[in-house]
C-alpha positions as CSV (number, residue, x, y, z in Angstrom):
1,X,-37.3,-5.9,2.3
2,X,-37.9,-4.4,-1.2
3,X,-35.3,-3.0,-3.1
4,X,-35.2,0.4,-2.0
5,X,-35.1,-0.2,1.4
6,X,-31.6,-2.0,0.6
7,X,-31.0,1.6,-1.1
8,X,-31.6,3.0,1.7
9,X,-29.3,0.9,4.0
10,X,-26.5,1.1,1.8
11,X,-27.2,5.0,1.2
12,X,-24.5,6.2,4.0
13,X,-21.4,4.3,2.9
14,X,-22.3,4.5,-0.9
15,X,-22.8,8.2,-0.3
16,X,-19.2,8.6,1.3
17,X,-17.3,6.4,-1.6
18,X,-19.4,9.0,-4.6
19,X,-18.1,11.9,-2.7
20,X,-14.7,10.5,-1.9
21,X,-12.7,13.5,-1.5
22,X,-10.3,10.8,-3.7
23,X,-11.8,12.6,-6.7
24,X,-11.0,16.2,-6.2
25,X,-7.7,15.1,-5.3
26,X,-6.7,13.7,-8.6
27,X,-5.3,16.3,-10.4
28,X,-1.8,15.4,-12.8
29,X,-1.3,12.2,-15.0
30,X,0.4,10.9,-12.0
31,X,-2.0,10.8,-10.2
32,X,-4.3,8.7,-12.9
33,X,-1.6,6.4,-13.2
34,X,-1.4,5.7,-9.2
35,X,-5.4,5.5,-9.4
36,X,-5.4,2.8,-11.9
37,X,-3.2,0.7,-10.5
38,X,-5.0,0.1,-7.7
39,X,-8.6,0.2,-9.1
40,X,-7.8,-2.3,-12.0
41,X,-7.6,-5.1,-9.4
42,X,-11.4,-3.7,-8.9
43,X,-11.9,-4.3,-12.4
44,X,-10.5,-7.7,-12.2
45,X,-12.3,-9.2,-10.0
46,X,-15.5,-7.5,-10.5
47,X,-15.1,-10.2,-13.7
48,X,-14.6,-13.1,-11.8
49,X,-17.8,-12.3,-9.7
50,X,-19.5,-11.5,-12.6
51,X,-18.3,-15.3,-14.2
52,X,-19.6,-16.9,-10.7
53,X,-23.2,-15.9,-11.0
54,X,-23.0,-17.2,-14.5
55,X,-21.6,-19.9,-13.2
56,X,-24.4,-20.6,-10.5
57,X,-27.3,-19.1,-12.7
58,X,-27.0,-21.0,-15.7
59,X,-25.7,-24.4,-17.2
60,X,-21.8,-24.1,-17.8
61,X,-21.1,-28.1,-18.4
62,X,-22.0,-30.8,-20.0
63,X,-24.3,-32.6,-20.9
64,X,-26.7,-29.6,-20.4
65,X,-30.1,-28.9,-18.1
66,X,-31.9,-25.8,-18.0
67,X,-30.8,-23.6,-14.5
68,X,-32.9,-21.6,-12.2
69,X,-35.2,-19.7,-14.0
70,X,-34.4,-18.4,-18.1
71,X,-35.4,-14.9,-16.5
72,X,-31.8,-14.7,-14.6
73,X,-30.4,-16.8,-17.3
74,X,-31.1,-13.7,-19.5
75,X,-30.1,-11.3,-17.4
76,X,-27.0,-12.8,-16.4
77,X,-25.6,-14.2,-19.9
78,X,-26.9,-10.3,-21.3
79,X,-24.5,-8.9,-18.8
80,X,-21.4,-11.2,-19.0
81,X,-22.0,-10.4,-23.3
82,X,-21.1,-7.1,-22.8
83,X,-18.8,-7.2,-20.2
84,X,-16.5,-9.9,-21.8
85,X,-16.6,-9.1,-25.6
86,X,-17.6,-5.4,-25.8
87,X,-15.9,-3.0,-28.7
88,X,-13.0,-0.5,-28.2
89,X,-13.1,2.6,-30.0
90,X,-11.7,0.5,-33.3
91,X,-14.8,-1.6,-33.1
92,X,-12.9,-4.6,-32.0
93,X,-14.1,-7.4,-29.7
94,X,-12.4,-6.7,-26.2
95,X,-13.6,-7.2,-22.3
96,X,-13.8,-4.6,-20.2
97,X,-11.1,-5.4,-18.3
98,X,-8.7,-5.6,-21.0
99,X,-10.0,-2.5,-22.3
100,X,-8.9,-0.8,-18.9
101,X,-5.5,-2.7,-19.3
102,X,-4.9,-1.0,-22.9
103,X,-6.0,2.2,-20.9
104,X,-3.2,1.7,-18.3
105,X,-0.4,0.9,-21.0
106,X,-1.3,4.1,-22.9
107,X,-0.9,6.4,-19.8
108,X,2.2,4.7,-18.7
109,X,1.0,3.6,-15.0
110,X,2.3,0.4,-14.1
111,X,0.9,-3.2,-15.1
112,X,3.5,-5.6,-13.6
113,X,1.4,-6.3,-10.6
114,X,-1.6,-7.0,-12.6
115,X,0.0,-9.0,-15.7
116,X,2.1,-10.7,-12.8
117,X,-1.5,-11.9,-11.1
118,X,-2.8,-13.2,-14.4
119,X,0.2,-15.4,-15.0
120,X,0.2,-17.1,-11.5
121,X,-3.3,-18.0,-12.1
122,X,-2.5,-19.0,-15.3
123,X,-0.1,-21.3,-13.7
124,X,-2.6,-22.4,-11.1
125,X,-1.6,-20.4,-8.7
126,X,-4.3,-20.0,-5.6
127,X,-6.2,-16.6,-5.9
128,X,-5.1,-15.9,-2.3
129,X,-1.3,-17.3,-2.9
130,X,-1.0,-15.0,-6.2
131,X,-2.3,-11.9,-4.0
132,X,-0.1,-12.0,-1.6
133,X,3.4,-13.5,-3.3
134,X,2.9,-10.0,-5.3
135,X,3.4,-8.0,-2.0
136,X,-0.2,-5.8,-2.9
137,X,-1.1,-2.7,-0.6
138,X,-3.4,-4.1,1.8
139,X,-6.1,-2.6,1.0
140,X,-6.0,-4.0,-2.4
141,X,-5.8,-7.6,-0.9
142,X,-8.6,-6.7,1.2
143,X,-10.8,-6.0,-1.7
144,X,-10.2,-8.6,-3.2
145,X,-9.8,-11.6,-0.9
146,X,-13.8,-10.1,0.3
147,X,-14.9,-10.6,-3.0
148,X,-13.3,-14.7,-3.5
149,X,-14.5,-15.3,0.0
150,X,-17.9,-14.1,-1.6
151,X,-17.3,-16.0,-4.6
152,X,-16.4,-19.6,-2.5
153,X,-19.4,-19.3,0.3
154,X,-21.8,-16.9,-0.2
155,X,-25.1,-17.7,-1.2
156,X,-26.0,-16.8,-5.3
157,X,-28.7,-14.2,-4.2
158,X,-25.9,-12.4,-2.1
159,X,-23.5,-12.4,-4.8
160,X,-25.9,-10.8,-7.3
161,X,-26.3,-7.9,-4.6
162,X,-22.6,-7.2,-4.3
163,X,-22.0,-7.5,-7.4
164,X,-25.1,-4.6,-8.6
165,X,-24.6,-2.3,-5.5
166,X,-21.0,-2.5,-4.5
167,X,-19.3,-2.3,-8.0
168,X,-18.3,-0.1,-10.8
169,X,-21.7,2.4,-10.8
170,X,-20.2,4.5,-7.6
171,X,-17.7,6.2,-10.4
172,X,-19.7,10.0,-10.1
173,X,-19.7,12.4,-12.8
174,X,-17.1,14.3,-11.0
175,X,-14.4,11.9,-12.0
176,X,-15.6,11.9,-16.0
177,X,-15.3,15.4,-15.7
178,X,-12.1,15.6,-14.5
179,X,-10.5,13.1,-17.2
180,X,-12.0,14.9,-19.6
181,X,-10.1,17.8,-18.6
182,X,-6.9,15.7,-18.1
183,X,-7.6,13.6,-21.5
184,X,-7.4,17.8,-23.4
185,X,-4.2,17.8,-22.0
186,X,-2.4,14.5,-22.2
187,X,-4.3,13.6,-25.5
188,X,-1.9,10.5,-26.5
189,X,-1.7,9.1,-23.0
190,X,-5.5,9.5,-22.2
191,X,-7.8,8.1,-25.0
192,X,-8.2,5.2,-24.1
193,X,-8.9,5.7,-20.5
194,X,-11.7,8.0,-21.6
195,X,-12.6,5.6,-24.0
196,X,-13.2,3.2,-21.0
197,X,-15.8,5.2,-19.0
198,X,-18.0,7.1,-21.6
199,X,-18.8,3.4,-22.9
200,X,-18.7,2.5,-19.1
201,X,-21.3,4.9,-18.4
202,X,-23.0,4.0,-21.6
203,X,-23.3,0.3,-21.2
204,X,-22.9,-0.5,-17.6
205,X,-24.6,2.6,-16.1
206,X,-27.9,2.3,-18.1
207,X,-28.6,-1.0,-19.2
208,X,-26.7,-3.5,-17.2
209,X,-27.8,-1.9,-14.1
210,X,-31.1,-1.9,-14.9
211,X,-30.6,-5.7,-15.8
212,X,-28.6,-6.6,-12.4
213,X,-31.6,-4.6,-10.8
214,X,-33.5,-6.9,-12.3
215,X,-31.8,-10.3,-11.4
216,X,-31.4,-9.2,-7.4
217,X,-35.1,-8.5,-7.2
218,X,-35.6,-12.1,-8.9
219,X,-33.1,-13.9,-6.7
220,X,-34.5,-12.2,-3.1
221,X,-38.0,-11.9,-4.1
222,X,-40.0,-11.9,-1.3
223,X,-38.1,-13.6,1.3
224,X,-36.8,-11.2,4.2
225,X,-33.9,-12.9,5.0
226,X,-32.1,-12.8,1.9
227,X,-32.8,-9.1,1.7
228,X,-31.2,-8.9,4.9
229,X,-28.2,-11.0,4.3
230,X,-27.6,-9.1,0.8
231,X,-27.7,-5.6,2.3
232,X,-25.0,-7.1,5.1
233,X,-23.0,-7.7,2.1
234,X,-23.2,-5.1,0.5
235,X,-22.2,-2.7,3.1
236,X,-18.8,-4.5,3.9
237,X,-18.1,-4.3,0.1
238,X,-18.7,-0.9,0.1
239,X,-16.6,0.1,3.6
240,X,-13.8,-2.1,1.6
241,X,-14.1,0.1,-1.7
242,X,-13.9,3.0,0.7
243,X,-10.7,2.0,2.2
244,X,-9.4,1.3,-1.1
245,X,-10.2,4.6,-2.1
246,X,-8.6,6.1,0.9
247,X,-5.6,4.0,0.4
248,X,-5.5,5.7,-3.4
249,X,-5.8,9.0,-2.2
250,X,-2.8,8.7,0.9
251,X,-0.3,7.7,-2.0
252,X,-1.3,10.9,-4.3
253,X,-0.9,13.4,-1.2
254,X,2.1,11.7,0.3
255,X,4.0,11.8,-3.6
């Protein structure tokens, strides 16, 4: 199964998340707020996907051997660079998900829940212990106990394909537009936010896509099966993203 016949398979679900009627709905700061809040768990654990295929596709101990093949190592290591120590818009080092955490501060929505997460695990908390002691909508704890089940049994080439189909490029232009237009009129509370997905688009919609392109094509190559078993995937990601998005969109209308 090339790639575009993956495309293709995925083309129904990804097509309902892109033209979520989620977007058209969010309207006041409010509504920004309640948006990030759930999506920044998204964001989190996007990283800790991103953090397994680096784990799997290169040498992370010691004493070192070359991994796989240096083609993935590239791609992979190029990725997780500028996902874990891009700028902000001072030109200091910052991941991207700290970046979105700046961007959540500065519009006043809500980081208990998040920081909260971060500390259990700090603690050693279990991923699926920390989820639910913190009492998350279920569709967040959905989303993210998919992605750790992922992360703890699926196969590397499966992984890759979640993590470059059913991630962070379904964000349409619609919802750029619409902060832009929000960020004109809460200037102080939006900058950041902003910020966050014109270097979004910039970085992760061009180049690292184009890289994780790259790596799932090199990790399925010409074997059917993993084709198969990596568009499975990535169509229960997707139907989870969508229920996320749906759960975002039944707090805005019912507050």
């Amino acid at each position: 199964m090339p790639l575009t016949v993956l495309q293709q398979r995925i083309s129904g679900v990804r097509n309902a998340i892109i033209q979520h009627p989620l977007y058209p709905g969010l309207q006041e700061l409010q509504h920004l707020q309640q948006f990030s809040q759930y999506h920044v768990f998204a964001v989190w654990d996007f990283m800790s996907l991103l953090k397994s295929l680096q784990n799997k596709l290169t040498c992370v101990h010691t004493p070192w051997v070359p991994v796989g093949s240096a083609n993935t190592r590239y791609l992979i290591n190029e990725i997780v660079t500028g996902e874990e120590s891009d700028v902000d818009a001072a030109g200091n080092r910052t991941s991207h998900f700290e970046l979105y955490l700046q961007a959540m501060q500065q519009m006043g929505a809500d980081t208990t829940a998040i920081e909260q997460l971060l500390v259990y695990l700090q603690q050693g908390v279990p991923v699926q212990q920390a989820l639910q002691q913190l009492q998350l909508p279920k569709a967040v704890v959905d989303f993210c106990s998919f992605t750790f089940s992922l992360i703890s049994v699926a196969p590397v080439h499966v992984q890759a394909a979640v993590f470059t189909f059913g991630r962070e490029d379904l964000i349409p232009d619609m919802f750029h537009e619409l902060v832009i237009r929000l960020s004109q009129q809460y200037p102080q509370q939006l900058a950041i936010f902003k910020y966050y997905l014109e270097r979004h688009i910039e970085v992760d919609g061009d180049h690292h896509s184009q890289l994780a392109l790259q790596m799932v094509e090199e990790l399925c190559g010409n074997d059917e099966a993993k084709w198969n078993e990596a568009a499975a995937a990535c169509v229960e990601a997707l139907q989870l993203r969508k229920a996320l998005w749906d759960a975002v969109l039944q707090e805005i209308t019912v507050a």
